[in-house]
C-alpha positions as CSV (number, residue, x, y, z in Angstrom):
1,X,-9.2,-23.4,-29.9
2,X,-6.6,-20.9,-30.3
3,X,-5.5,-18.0,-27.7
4,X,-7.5,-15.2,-29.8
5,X,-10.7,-12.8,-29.2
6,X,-11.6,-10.0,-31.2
7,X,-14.0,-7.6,-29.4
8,X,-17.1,-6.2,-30.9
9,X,-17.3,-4.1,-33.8
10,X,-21.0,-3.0,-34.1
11,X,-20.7,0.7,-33.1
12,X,-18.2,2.8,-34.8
13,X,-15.9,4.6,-33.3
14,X,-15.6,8.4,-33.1
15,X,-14.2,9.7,-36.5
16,X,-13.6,13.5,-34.5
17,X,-11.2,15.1,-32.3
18,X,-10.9,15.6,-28.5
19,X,-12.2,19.2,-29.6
20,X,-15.0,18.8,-31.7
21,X,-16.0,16.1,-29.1
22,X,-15.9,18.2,-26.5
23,X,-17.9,20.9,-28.1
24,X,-20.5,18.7,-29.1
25,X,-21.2,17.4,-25.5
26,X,-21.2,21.3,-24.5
27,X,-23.4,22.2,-26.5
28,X,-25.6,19.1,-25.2
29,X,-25.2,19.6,-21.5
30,X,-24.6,23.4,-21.2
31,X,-25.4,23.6,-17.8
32,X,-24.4,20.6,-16.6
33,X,-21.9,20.1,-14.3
34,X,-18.6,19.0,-15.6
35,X,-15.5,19.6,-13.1
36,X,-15.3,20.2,-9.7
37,X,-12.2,20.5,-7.4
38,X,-12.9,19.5,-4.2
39,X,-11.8,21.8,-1.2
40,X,-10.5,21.1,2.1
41,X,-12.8,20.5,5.0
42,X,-14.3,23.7,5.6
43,X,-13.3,25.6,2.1
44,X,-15.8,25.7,-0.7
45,X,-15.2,23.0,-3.7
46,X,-14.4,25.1,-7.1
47,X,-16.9,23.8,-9.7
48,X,-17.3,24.4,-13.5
49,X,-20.6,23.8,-15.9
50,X,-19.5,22.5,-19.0
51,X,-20.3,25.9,-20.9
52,X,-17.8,27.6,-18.3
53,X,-15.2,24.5,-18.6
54,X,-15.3,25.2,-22.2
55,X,-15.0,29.2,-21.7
56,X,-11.9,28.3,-19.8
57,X,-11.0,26.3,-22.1
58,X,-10.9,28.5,-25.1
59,X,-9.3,31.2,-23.4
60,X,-6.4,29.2,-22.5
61,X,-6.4,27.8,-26.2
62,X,-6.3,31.6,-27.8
63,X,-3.3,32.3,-24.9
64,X,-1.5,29.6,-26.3
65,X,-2.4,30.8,-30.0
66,X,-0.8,33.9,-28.8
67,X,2.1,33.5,-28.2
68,X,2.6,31.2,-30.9
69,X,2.3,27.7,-30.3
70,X,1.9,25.6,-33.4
71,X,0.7,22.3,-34.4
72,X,2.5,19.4,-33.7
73,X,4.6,21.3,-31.0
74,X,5.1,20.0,-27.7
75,X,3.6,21.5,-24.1
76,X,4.7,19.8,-21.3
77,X,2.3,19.8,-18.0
78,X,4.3,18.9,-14.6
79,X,1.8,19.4,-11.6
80,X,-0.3,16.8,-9.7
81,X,-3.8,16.9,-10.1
82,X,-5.7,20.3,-10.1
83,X,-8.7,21.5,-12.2
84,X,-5.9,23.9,-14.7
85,X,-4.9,20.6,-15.5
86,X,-7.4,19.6,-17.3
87,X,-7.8,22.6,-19.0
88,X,-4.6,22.7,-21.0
89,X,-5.4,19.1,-21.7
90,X,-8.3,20.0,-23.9
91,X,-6.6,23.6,-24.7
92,X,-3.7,22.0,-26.1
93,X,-6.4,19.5,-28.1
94,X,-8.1,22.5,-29.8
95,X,-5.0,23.5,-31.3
96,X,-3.4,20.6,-32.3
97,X,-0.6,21.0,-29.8
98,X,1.0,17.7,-27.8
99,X,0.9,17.1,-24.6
100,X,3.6,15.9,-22.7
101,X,2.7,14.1,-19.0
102,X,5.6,14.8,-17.0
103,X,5.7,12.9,-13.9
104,X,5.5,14.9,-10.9
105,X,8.0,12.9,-9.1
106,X,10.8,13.6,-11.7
107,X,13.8,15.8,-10.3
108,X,15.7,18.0,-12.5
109,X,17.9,15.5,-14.8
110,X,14.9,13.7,-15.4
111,X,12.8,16.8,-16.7
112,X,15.8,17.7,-18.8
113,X,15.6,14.8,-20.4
114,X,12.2,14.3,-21.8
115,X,12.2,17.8,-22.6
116,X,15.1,16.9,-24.3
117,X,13.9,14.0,-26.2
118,X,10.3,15.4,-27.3
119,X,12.0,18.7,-28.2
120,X,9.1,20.6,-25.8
121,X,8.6,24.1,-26.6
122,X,6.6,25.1,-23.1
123,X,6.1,23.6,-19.6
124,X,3.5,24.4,-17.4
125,X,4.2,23.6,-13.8
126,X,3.0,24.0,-10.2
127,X,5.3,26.3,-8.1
128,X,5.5,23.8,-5.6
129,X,4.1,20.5,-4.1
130,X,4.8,18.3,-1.3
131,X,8.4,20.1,-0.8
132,X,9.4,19.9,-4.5
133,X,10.8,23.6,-5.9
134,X,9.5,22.8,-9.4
135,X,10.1,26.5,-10.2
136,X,14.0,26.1,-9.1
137,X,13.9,22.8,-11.3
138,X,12.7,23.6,-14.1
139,X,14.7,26.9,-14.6
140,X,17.8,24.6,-14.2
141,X,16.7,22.6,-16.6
142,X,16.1,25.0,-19.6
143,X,19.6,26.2,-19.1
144,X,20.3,22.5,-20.7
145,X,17.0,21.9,-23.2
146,X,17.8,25.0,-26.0
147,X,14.2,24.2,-27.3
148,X,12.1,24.7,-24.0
149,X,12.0,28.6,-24.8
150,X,8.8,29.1,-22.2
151,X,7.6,28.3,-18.6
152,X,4.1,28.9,-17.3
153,X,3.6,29.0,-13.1
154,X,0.2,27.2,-12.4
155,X,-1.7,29.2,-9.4
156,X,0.0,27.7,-5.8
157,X,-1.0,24.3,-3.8
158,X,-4.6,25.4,-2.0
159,X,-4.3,22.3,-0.2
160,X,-1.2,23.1,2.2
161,X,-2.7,26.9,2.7
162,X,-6.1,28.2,1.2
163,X,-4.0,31.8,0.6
164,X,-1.6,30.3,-1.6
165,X,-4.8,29.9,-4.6
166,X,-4.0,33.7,-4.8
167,X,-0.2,33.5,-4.9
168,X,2.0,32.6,-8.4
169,X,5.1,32.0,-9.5
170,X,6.9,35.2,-10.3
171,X,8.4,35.5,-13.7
172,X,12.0,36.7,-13.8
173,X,12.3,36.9,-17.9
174,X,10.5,37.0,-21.1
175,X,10.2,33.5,-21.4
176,X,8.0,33.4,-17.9
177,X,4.6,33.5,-17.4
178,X,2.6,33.2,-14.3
179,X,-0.9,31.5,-15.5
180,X,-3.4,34.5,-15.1
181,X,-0.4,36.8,-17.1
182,X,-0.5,33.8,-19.9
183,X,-4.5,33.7,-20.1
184,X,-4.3,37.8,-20.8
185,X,-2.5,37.4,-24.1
186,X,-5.7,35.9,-25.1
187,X,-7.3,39.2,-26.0
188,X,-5.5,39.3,-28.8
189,X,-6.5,36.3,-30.9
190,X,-9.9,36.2,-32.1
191,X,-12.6,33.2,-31.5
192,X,-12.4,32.7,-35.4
193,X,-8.9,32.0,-35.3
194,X,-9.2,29.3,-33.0
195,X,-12.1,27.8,-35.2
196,X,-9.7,27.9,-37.8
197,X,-7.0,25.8,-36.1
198,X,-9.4,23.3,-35.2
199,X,-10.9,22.6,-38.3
200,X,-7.8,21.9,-39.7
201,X,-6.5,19.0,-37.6
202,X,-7.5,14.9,-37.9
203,X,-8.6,12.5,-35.6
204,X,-5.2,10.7,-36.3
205,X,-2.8,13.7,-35.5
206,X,-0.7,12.7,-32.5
207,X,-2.1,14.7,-29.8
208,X,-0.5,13.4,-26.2
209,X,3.4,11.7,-25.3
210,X,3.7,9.8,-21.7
211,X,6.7,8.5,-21.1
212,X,7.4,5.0,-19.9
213,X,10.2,3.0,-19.4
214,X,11.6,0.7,-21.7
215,X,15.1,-1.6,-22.8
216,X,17.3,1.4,-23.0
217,X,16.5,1.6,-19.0
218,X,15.6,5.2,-19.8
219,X,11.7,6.7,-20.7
220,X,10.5,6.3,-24.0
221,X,7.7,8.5,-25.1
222,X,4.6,6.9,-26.4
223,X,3.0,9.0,-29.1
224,X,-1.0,9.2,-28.9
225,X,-3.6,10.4,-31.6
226,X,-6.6,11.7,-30.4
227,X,-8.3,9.0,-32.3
228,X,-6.7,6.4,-30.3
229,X,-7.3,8.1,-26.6
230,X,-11.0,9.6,-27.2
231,X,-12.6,6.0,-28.7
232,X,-10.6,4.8,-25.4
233,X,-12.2,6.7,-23.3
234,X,-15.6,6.1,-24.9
235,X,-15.2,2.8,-25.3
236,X,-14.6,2.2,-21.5
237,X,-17.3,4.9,-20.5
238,X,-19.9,2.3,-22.5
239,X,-19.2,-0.8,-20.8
240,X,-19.5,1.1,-17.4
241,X,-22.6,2.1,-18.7
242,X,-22.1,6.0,-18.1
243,X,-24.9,8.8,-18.8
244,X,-24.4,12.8,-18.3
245,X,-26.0,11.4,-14.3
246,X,-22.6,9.8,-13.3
247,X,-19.8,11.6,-11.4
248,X,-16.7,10.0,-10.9
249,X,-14.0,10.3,-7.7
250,X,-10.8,10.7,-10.1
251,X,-7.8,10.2,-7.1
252,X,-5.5,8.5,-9.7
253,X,-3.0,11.3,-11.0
254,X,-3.6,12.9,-14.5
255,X,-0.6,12.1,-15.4
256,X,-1.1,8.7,-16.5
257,X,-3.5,7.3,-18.8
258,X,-5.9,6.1,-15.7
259,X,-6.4,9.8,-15.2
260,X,-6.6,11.5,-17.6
261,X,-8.2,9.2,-20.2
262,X,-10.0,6.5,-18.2
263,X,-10.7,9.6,-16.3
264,X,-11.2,12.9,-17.6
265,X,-11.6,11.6,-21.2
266,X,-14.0,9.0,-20.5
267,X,-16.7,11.0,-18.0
268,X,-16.5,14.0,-20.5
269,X,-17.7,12.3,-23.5
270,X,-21.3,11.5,-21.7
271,X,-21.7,14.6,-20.2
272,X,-20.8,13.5,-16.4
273,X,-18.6,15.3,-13.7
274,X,-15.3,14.5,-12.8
275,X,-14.3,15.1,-9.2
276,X,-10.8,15.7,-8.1
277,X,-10.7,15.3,-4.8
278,X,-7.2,16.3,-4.0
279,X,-4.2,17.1,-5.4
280,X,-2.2,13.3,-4.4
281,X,-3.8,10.6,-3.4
282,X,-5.9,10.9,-0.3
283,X,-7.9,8.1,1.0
284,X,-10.2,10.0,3.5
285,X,-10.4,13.0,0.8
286,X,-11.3,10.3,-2.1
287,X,-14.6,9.1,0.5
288,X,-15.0,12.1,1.4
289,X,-16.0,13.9,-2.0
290,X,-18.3,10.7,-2.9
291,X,-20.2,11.6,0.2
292,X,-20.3,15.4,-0.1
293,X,-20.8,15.0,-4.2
294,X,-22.8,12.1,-4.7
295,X,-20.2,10.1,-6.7
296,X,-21.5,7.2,-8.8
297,X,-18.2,6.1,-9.1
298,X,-14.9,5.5,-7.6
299,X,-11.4,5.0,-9.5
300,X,-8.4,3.5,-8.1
301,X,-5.6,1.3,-7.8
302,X,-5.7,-2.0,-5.6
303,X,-3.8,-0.4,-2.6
304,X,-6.1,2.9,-3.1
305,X,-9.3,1.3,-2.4
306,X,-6.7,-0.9,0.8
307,X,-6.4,2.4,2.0
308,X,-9.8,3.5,1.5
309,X,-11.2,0.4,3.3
310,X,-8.7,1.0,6.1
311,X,-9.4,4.3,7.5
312,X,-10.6,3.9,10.8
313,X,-13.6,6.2,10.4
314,X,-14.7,4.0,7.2
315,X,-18.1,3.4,8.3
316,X,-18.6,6.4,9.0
317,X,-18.5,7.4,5.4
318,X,-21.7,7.6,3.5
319,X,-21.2,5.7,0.0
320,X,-24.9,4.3,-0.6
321,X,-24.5,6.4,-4.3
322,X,-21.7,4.3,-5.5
323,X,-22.6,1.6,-7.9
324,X,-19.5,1.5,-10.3
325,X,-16.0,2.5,-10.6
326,X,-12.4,1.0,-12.5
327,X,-9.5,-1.1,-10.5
328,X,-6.6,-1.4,-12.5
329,X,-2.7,-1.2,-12.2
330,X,-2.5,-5.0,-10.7
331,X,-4.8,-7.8,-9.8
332,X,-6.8,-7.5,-6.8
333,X,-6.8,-9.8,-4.1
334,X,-10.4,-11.6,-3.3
335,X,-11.1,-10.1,-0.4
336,X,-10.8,-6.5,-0.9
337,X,-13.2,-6.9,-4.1
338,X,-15.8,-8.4,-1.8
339,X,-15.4,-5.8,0.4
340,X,-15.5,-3.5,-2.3
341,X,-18.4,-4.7,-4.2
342,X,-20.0,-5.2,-0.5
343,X,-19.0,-2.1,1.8
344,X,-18.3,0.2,-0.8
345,X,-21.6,-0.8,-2.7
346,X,-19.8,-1.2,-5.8
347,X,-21.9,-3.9,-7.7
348,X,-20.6,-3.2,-10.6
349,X,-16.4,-2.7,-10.3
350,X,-14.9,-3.4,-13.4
351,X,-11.2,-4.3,-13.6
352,X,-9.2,-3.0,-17.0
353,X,-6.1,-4.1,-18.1
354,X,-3.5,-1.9,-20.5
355,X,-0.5,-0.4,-21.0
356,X,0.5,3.0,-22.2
357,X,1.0,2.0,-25.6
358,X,-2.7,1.4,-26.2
359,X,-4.1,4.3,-25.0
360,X,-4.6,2.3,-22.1
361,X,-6.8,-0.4,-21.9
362,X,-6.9,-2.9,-24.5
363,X,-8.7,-5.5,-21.9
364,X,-11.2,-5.5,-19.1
365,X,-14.5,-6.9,-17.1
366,X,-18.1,-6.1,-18.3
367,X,-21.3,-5.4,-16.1
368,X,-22.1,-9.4,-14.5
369,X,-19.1,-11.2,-14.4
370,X,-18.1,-13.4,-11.5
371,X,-16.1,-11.9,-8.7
372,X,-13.6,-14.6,-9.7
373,X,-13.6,-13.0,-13.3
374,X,-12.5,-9.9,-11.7
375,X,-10.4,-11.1,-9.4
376,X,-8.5,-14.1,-11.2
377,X,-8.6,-12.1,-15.1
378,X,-8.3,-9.1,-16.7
379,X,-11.7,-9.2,-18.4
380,X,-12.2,-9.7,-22.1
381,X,-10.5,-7.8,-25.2
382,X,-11.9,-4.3,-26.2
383,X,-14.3,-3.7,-28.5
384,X,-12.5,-2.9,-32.2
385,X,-9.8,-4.5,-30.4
386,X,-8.1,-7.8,-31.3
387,X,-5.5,-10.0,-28.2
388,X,-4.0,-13.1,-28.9
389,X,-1.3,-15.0,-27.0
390,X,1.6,-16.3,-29.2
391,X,4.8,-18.1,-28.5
392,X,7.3,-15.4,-27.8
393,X,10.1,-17.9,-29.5
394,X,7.7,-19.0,-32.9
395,X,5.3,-16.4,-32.9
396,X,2.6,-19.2,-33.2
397,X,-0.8,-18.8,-32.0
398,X,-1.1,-20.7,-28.7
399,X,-4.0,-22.9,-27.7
400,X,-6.5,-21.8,-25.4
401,X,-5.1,-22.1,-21.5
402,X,-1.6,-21.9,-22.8
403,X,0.9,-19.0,-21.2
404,X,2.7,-17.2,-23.6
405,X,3.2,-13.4,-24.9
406,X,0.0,-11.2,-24.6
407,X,-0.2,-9.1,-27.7
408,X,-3.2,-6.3,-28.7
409,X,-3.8,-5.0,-32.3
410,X,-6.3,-2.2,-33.0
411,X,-7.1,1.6,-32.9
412,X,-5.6,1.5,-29.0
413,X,-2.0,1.4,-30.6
414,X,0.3,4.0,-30.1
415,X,1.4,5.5,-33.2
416,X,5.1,5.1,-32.2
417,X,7.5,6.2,-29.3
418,X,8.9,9.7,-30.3
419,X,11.5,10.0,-32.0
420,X,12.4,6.2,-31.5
421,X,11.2,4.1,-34.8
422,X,14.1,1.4,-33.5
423,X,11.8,0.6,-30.7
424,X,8.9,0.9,-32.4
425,X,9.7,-1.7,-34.8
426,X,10.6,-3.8,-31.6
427,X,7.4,-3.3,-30.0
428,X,4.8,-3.1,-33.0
429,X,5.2,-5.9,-35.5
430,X,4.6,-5.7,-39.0
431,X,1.0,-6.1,-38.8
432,X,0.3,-3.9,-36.7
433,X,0.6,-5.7,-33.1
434,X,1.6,-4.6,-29.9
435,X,3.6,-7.3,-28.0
436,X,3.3,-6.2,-24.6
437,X,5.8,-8.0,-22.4
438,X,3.7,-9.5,-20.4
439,X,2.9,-13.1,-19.9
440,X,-0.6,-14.4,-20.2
441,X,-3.4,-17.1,-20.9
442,X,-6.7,-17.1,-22.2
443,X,-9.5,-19.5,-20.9
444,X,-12.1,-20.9,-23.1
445,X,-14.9,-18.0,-22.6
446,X,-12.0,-15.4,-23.9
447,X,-11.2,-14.3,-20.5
448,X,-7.1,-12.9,-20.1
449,X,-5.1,-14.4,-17.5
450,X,-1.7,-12.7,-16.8
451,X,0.7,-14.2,-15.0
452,X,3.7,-12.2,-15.1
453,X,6.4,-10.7,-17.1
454,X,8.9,-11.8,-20.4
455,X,11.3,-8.2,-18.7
456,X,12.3,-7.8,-15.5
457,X,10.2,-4.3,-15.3
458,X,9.1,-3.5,-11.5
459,X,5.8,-2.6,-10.6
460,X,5.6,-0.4,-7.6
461,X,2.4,1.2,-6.6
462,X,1.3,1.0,-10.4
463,X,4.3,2.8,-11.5
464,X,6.9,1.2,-14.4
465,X,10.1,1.4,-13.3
466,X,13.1,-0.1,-15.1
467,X,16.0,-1.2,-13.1
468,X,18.7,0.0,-15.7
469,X,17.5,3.6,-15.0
470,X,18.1,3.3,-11.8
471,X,22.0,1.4,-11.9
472,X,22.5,4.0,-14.2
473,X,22.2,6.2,-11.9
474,X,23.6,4.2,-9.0
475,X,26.7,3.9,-10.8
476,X,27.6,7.1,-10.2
477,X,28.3,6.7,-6.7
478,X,31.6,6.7,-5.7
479,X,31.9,3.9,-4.2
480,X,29.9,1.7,-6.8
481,X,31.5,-0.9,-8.3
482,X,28.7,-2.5,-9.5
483,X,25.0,-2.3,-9.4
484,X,22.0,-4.8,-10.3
485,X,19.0,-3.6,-9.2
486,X,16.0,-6.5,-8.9
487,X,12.1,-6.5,-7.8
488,X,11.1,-7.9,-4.5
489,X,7.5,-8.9,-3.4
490,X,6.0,-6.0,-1.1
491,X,2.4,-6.4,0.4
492,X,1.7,-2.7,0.4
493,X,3.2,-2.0,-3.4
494,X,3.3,-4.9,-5.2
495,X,6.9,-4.9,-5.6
496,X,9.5,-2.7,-4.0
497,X,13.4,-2.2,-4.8
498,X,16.4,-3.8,-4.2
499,X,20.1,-2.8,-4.9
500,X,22.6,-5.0,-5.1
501,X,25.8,-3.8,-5.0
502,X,29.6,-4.4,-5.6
503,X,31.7,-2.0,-3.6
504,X,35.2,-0.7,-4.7
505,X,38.1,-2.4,-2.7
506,X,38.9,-0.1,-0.3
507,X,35.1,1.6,0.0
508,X,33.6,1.8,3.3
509,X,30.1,-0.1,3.9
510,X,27.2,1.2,2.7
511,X,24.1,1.5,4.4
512,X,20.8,1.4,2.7
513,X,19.9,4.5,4.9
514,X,23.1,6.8,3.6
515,X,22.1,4.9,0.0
516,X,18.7,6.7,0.1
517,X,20.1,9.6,1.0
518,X,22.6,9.7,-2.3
519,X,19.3,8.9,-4.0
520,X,17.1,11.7,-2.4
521,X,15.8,14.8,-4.5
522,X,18.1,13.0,-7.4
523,X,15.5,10.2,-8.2
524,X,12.0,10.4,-8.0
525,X,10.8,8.6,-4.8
526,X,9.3,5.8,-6.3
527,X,12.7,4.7,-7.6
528,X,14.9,5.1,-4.8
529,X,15.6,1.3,-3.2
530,X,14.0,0.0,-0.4
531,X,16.6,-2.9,0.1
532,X,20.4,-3.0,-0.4
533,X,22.9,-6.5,-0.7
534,X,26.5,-5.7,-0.7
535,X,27.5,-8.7,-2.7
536,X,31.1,-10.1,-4.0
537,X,29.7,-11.3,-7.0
538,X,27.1,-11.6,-9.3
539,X,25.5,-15.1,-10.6
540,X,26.3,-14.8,-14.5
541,X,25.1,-17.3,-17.6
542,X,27.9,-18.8,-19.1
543,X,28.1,-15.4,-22.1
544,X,28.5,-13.1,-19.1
545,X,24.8,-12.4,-18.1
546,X,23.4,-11.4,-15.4
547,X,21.1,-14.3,-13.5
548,X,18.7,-11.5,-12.3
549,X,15.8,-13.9,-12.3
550,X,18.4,-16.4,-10.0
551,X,19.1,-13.2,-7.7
552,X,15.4,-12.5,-7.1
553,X,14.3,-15.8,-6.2
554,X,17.6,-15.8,-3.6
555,X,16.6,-12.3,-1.9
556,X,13.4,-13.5,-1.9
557,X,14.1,-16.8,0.0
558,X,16.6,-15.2,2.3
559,X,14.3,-12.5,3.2
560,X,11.2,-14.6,4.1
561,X,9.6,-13.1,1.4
């Protein structure tokens, strides 16, 4: 039997936009609670019925009208989770605008350039977080992207000080708004007008760019329709069985596809609440607002739901509601699902499996599969979705239980990376399939298997990161040489980094501490190297290659790894 499933194609899928979906649940659930931003111990949660949601909503899509945002253009958003977030996401929706998810963790060169390569008209960003000046940043930044002509201040971090909800950033030109000073220009669009814009945009419009890393060693930006996101969303909210009486713990940021379509997208379309129970990752916050809110279900990452089970005072926490909730981002080890499924009362757990590129998930677990389905595969394929595993040197079908390529065709593909059709020829063939990188088998029930990776793309934490970015960077360094930077196994993150460096003759040694420090507030933390080899040499194929795969396996045997 060959390597190939093709998911179930009974139900149709939504033939509307993120708008006109959203507006037919609102008119559904009214007064139904929809959002709600969990407070610090002791400060009251902010919460939002759909009908005000969609108030909000609208005003912030007429402020955007106003001051002339157009179809097609491109608003970035570079904040960590907050309830404005999600705002502008179905804001810029109604009026046909893009999207752009900027990492939080990017510092200034990395802004400039996706703003750069999406041409992004407006950014909307927090004034600060967790010691980042984002309003310092960004202003540097425009000085170098000629098309970013506007920046909107988001209201300041509640979570460090309560006053700070009252404080914004302080415009100092035209192009500045604080948020509340943006929303004002509303009054002068009509409610019609945003009708209007609405009714004339399709399903297949692109809608939303998130950047990921790819060959160039620098982000490419995958290009999303609302077509492909919203049936992604729905899709997953069916097979986890959702109903407008789920609320869902969303700790994973927005600005990846977990949160903000496996999260925001998905709960909204039945009529549910999302919960953001801070503005990072917490693990006590994350129990916390389950207890307080009566979550139904839990989101997370592997090392999330580590950290959960790890608090000291876990028993303490009252989680009897739970009965659902997605792991995804890397396989999870036996043991934690038991405790999950057990501790956490989490019968029903499902594991997805994805990428970027299709919208995310093109694979995951259903309600009663083994805990050895969800903890050895990646479920089954997607309904209206196709996989199939292929020789990545023939392009032949492989037989069941065979590894090769892992490739996904269906409405979950991107519509391209952004201004990039070289490397969306290389990554969508001519028929339409997504070959994702990653190595793979399929057992005879149709289960996915994946065993690792055709690239040498590190996983840390969940985040892509692509070594050449980094050597890039690493390069300039005076006293570089040389850089390879490699993946090494890490407990707590999957994989961490490693540099591996050839010093200038003459160059003093380099320490891996004063290496971080050359890195720090110049890379975004996740990228910075954990490890560093000063090396003489590289191991190089005989046409001048770099063994990286050879170098791996000897840091990992030195190191005990």
């Amino acid at each position: 039997m060959d390597s190939y499933t093709a998911g179930d194609a009974s139900v149709p899928l939504l033939n509307r936009t993120i708008g006109d979906d959203f507006e037919t649940v609102v008119q559904r659930f009214p007064e139904r609670e929809a959002l709600v931003e969990a407070g610090l111990p002791g400060h009251p949660p902010r919460r939002w019925t759909y009908r005000e949601l969609n108030d909000d909503v609208d005003l912030l899509a007429r402020a955007l009208l106003a001051v002339g945002i157009g179809v097609g253009e491109r608003v970035g958003i570079w904040s960590a989770n907050c309830a404005e977030w999600t705002v502008l996401q179905y804001a810029t929706a109604k009026i046909g605008a893009i999207l752009v998810n900027v990492n939080p963790a990017y510092r200034t060169h990395e802004l400039e350039f996706v703003a750069r390569q999406n041409g992004m008209r407006m950014l909307v960003l927090a004034p600060d977080d967790r010691n980042s000046d984002y309003v310092a940043m960004a202003r540097a930044a425009v000085e170098h992207c000629p098309e970013l002509r506007e920046l909107v201040f988001l209201p300041g971090n509640n979570e460090t000080d309560p006053q700070l909800s009252l404080r914004e950033g302080v415009p100092q030109s035209p192009g500045e708004w604080s948020w509340n000073g943006l929303l004002e220009e509303a009054a002068v669009v009509v409610p019609e007008a945003l009708a209007e814009r609405m009714a004339g945009l399709d399903p297949h419009d692109a809608i939303n760019i998130q950047y990921t890393s790819g060959t160039t060693g620098f982000p490419k930006g995958a290009t999303l329709t609302h077509h492909n996101i919203l049936n992604n969303g729905h899709q997953i909210g069916a097979l986890l069985k959702y109903t407008e009486e789920d609320k869902v713990v969303i700790p994973v940021p927005f600005y990846h596809c977990f949160g903000m379509v496996i999260g925001n997208l998905n709960i909204f379309s039945y009529g549910g609440t999302a919960i953001i129970p801070s503005r990072s990752f917490n693990p006590a916050a994350a129990l916390r607002a389950v207890q307080e809110f009566g979550a139904t279900s839990l989101y997370g990452v592997p090392t999330m739901f580590i950290a959960e089970l790890a608090l000291p005072d876990f028993d303490s926490y009252r989680l009897e509601t739970l009965r659902t909730g997605v792991m995804a981002g890397s396989l999870c080890p036996i043991e934690v699902m038991k405790r999950v499924i057990g501790e956490m009362h989490m019968k029903d757990v499902a594991i997805c499996y994805g990428m970027t590129e299709t919208s995310p998930v093109s694979t995951m677990t259903r309600e009663g599969d083994t805990l050895a389905q969800r903890t050895e595969s990646v479920g089954r394929t997607m309904p209206h979705c196709e996989s199939r595993i292929i020789d990545p040197l023939s392009d032949e079908v492989v037989p069941r239980g065979e590894i090769g390529e892992l490739c996904t065709r269906g409405y979950v593909v991107m519509k391209g990376y952004w201004d990039q059709p070289d490397k969306t020829a290389e990554a969508i063939d001519a028929e339409g399939w997504m070959h994702t990188g990653d190595l793979a088998r399929m057992d005879q029930d149709g289960y996915v298997v994946v065993e690792g990776r055709i690239k040498d793309l590190v996983i840390r934490g969940g985040e892509n990161i692509y070594p050449r970015e980094i050597e890039e960077f690493l390069y300039q360094h005076p006293d570089v040489q040389d850089v390879q930077v490699i993946g090494v196994p890490d407990e707590k993150y999957g994989e961490e980094l490693m540099a591996c460096i050839i010093l200038k003759p003459g160059a003093p040694a380099l320490t891996v501490e004063s290496l971080r420090e050359y890195c720090a507030g110049r890379l975004a933390h996740y990228k910075i190297p954990r490890y560093l080899e000063l090396r003489e040499s590289f191991p190089m194929t005989v046409s001048g290659k770099i063994r990286k795969v050879e170098m791996r396996e000897e840091a990992v045997k030195r190191m005990g790894l």
